[in-house]
C-alpha positions as CSV (number, residue, x, y, z in Angstrom):
1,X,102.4,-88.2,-8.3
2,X,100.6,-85.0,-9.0
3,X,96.6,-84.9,-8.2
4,X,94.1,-82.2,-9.6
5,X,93.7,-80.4,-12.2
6,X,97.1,-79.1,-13.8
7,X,98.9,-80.0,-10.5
8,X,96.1,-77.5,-8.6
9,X,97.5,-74.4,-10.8
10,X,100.9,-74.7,-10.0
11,X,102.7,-73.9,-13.6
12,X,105.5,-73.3,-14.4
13,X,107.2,-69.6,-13.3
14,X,107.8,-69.3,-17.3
15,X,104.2,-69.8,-18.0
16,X,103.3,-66.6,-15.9
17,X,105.8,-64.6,-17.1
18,X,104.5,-65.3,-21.0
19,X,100.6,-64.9,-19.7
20,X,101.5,-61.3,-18.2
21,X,103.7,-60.8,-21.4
22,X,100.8,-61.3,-23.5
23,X,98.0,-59.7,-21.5
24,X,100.3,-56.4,-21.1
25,X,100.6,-56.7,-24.6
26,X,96.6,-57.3,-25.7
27,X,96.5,-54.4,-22.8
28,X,98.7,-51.6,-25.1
29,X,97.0,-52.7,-28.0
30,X,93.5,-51.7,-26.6
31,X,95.0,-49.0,-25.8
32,X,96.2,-47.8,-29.1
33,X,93.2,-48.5,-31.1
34,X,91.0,-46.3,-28.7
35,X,94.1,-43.5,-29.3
36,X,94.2,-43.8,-32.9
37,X,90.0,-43.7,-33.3
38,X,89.9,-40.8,-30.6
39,X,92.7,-38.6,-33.0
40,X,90.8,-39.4,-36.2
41,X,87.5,-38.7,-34.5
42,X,89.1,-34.7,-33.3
43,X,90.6,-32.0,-35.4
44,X,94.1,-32.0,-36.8
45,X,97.4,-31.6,-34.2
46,X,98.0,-28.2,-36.8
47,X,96.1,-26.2,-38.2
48,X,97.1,-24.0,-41.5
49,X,97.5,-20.8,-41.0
50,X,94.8,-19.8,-43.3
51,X,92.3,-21.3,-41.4
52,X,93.7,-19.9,-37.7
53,X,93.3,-16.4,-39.3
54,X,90.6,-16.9,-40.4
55,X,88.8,-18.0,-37.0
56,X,90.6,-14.6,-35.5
57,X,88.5,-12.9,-37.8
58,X,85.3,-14.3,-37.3
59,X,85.8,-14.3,-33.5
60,X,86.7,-10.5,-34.1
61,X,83.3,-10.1,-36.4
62,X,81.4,-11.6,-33.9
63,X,82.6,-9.7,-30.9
64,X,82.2,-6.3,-33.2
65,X,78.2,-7.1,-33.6
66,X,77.7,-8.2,-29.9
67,X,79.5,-5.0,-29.0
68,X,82.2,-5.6,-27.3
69,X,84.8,-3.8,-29.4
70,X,84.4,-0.5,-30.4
71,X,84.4,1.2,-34.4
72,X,88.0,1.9,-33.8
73,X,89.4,-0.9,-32.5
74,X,87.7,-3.2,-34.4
75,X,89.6,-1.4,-37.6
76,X,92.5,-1.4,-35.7
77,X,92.3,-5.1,-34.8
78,X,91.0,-6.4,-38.3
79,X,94.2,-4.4,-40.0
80,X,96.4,-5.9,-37.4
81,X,94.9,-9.5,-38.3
82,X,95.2,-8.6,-42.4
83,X,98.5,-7.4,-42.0
């Protein structure tokens, strides 16, 4: 005759299983929520090119008035980038 609570915790080996089952799957779950909020929370996978071109040419602006391109290859660069 079994004594204690739930005979002292020995359940059945099918019980585990399903427990660990579940918990791996509560587990994934987590998991993918804090994916899905972290990729809506950042910028798109791709960006247009539209928009890539024009970052090129504000990083280029930007590096012409700090001075760290010349006249000439700054024209050179900009055409390059228009082109």
């Amino acid at each position: 005759m079994p004594y204690g609570y739930y005979n002292d915790g020995g359940a059945h080996p099918l019980v585990w299983a399903v427990l660990c089952f579940v918990a791996l799957l509560f587990a994934g779950g987590v998991v993918l929520v804090i994916m899905m909020l972290m990729h809506q929370r950042g910028a798109p996978l791709q960006t247009p090119p539209e928009v890539r071109m024009a970052d090129a040419l504000r990083i280029l602006d930007e590096r012409f008035a700090r001075g760290e391109v010349d006249e000439d290859e700054y024209t050179k660069r900009r055409a390059l980038l228009r082109s």
